[in-house]
C-alpha positions in Angstrom: 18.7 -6.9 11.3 15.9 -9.4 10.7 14.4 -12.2 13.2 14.1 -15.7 12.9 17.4 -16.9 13.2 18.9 -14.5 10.9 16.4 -15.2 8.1 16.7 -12.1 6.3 20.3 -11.7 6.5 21.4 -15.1 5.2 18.6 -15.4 2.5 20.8 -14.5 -0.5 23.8 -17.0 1.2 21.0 -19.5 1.5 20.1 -18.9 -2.1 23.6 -19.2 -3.8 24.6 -22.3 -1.2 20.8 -24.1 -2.8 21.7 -23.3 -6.0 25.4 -24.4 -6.2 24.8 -27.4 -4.0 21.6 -28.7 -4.2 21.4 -28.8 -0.6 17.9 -27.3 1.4 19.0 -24.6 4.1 19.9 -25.6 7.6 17.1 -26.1 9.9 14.7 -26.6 7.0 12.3 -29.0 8.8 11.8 -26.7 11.6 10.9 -23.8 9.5 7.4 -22.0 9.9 5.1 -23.5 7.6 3.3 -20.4 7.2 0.2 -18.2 7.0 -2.2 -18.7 4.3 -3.1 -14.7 3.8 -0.4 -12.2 4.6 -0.9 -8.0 4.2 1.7 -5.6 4.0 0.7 -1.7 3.2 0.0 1.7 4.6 -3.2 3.7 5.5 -5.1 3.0 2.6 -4.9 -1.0 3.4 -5.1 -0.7 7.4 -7.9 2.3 6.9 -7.9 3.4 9.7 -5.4 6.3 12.3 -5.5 6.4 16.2 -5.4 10.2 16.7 -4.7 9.2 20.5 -1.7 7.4 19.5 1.2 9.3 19.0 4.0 6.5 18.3 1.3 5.1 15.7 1.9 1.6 17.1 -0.5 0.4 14.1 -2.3 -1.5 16.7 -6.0 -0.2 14.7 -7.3 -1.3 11.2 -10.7 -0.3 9.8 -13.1 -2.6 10.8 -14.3 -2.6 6.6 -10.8 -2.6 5.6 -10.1 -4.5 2.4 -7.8 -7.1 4.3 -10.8 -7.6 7.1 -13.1 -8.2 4.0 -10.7 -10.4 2.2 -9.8 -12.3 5.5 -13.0 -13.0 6.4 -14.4 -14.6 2.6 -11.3 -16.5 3.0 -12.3 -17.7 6.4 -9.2 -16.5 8.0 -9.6 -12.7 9.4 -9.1 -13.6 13.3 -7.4 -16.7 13.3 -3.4 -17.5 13.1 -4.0 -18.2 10.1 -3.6 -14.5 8.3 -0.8 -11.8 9.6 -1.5 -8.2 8.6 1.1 -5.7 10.1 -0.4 -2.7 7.7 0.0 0.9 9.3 -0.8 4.1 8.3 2.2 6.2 6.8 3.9 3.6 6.3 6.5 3.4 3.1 8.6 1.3 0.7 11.6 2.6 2.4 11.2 6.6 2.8 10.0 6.5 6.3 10.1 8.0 9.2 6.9 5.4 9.7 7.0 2.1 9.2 8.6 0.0 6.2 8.0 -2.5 3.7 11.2 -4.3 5.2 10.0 -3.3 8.8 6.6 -4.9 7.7 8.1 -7.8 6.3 10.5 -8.3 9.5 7.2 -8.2 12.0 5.4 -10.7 10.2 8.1 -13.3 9.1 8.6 -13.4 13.0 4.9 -14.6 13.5 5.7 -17.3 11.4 4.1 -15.5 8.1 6.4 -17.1 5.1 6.1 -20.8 4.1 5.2 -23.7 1.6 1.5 -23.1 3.1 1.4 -19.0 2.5 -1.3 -18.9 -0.4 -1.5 -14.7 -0.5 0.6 -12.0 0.5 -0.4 -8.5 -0.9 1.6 -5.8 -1.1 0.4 -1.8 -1.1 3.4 0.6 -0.9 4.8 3.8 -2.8 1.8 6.7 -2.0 3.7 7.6 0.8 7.7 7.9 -0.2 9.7 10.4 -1.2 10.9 10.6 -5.1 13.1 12.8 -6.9 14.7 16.2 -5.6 12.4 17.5 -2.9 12.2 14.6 -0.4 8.6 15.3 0.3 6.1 13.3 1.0 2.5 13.7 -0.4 0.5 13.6 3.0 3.1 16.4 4.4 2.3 18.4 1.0 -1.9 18.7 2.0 -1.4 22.2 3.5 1.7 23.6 1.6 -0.1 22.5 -1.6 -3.3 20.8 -1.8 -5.3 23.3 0.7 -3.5 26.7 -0.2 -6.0 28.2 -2.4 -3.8 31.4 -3.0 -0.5 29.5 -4.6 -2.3 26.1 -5.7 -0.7 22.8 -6.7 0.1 23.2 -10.1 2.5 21.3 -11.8 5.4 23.7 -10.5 4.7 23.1 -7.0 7.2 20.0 -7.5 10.1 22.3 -8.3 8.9 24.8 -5.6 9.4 21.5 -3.0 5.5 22.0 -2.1 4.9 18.7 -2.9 7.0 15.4 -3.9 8.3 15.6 -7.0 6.4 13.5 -9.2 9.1 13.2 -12.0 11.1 11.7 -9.6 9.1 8.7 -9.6 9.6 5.4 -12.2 8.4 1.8 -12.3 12.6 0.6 -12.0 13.1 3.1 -9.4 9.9 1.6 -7.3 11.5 -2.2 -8.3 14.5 -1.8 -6.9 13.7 -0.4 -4.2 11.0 -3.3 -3.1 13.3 -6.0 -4.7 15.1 -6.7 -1.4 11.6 -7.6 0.6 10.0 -9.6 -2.6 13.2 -11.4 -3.5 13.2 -12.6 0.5 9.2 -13.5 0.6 9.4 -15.1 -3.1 11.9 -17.6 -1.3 10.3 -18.4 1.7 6.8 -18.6 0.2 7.6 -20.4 -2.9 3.6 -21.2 -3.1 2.2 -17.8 -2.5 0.7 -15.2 -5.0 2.7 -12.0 -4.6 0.1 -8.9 -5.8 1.1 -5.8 -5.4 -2.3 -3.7 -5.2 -2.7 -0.7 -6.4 -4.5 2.8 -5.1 -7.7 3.4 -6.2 -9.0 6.3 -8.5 -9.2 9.7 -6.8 -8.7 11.6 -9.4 -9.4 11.0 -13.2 -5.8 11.3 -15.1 -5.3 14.8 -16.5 -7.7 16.5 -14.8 -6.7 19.4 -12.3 -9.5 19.9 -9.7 -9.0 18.4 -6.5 -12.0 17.6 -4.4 -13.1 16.7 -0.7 -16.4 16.8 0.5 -17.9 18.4 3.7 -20.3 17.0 5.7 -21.3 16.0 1.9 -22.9 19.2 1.2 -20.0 22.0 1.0 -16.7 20.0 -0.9 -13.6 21.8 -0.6 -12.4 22.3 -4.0 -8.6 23.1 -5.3 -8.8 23.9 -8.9 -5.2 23.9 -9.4 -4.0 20.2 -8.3 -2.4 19.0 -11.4 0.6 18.4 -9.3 -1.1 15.8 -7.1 -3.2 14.6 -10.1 0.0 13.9 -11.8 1.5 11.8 -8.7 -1.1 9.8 -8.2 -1.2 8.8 -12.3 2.4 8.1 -12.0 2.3 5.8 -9.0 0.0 3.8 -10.6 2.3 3.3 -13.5 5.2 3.2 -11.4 3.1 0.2 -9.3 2.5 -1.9 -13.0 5.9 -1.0 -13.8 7.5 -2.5 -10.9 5.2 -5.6 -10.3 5.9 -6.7 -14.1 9.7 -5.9 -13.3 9.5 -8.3 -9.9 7.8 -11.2 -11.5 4.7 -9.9 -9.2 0.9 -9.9 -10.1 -0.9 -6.6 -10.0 -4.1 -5.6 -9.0 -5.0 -2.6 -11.2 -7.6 -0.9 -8.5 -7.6 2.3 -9.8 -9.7 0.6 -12.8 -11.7 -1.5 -10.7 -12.7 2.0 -9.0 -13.0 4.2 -11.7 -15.6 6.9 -12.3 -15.8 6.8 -8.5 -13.4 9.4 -7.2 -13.2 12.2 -4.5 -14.6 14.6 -7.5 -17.7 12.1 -8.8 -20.9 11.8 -8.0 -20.9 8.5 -6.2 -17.5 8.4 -4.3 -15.9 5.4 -3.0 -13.2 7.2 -1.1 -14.2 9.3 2.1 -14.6 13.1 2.5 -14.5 14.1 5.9 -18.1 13.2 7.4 -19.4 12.3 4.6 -22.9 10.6 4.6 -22.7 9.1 1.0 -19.4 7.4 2.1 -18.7 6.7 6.1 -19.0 9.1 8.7 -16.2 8.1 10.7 -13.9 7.0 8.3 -10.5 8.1 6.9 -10.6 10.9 4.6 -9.3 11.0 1.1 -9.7 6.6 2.0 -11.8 4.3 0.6 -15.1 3.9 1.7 -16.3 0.2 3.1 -18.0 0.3 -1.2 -14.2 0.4 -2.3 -11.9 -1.4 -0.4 -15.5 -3.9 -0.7 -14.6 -3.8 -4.6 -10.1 -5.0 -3.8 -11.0 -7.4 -1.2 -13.5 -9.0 -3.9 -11.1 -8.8 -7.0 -8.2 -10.5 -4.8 -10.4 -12.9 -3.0 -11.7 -13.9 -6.6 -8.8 -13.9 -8.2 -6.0 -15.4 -5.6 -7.9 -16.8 -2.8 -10.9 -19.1 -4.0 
């Protein structure tokens, strides 16, 4: 299934061999020595969607991106030395897009994982599927979020207008990643693993749901508990599952808060948006937020 010699496939027989022999895996010195920043995520990490693309070959990032930041205060955005295969609806392992294991498979084939990989950040779980629905929150925006008549209460989750958010846990989200982190742990012994969270878009426990036009007429859902609710219990889910994977988190829904879709000096994107970016992604951060995750990790993992 996976590249490089059967990497993937042999890992956990490479693992149990180490530990029960001693012995390093075959082919050892030939190994990659790796990349020193590695990304893995969806939208809200590549920033950016080709509308003229319709097999989203995720061959476009946003050129303010939080990995273009953080690559290029490392010193490494447009070298060999950084691999970021980050697409837009792409998933822990929901698909139909792109997965974290996909993710993982393109980037251990350009020679990502080794002694020298000093960052790999992870952003996955917005885009799954949880519980009983099988719905995904991006294909709930006009069942749910825009329909003004029926709104997207808390019920909508039982209705199947919207993934069902109760469907969602921090073990759940572990052991669902656990294959990809276990694999990168062991070929990256040196690296930071961070899984990085989304940031605020909506305070926790409110129910209005906000996106601005042209920055002067925001659409407004005032019954959006349901997609309030997700997004609160993704982020726990996120600590959750970091804490349960032996990974570091990046908590960037507090970096960002007070700075939602809803407040008064967004760092996400409406949809042409002067107080934000024009042209960029709505519902996204804003070149100001994914400014404040490239700094945190940069400061935190990659001085």
């Amino acid at each position: 299934m996976f590249g490089n010699g059967g990497r993937w496939l042999c890992a956990a027989v490479v693992m149990l061999a180490a530990s029960v022999t001693g012995a390093s895996s075959a082919g050892a010195d030939t190994a990659p020595a790796g990349k020193q920043l590695v990304i893995l995520g969806d939208s809200f990490t590549a920033n950016a969607w080709d509308f003229f693309d319709p097999d989203n070959s995720c061959l476009r990032h946003g050129p303010t991106a939080w990995p273009v930041q953080l690559g290029t205060r490392m010193g490494v955005y447009g070298t060999d030395e950084m691999v970021d295969p980050s697409c837009p609806g792409a998933s822990i392992d929901s698909g139909p897009g792109w997965t974290l294991g996909q993710e993982a498979q393109k980037a251990d084939k350009a020679g990502a994982f080794g002694p020298a990989t000093k960052l790999v950040a992870l952003q996955f779980g917005m885009n799954d599927k949880w519980g009983r629905t099988k719905q995904t929150l991006w294909n709930s925006l006009q069942g749910c979020v825009f329909d003004l008549v029926d709104g997207c209460d808390a019920e909508a989750a039982d209705q199947g207008r919207i993934t069902d958010y109760t469907g969602v846990s921090g073990a759940l989200m572990a052991e669902r990643m656990r294959n990809a982190v276990t694999y990168i742990r062991y070929y990256a012994p040196n690296a930071h693993i961070v899984l990085v969270g989304y940031p605020e878009l909506f305070p926790t426990g409110s129910n209005a749901v906000c996106l601005d036009v042209l920055g002067v007429a925001p659409f407004i859902q005032p019954r959006g508990r349901a997609v309030v609710e997700y997004l609160s219990r993704i982020d726990q889910a996120q600590h959750e599952a970091a804490q349960l994977l032996g990974m570091d988190f990046l908590d960037a829904r507090a970096l960002t808060a007070g700075h939602g879709l809803c407040s008064d000096e967004p760092w996400l994107n409406g949809v042409f948006d002067p107080r934000t970016d024009l042209q960029g992604l709505f519902f996204h951060p804003s070149p100001k937020g994914d400014a404040v995750v490239a700094n945190a990790l940069y400061d935190r993992y990659a001085q």
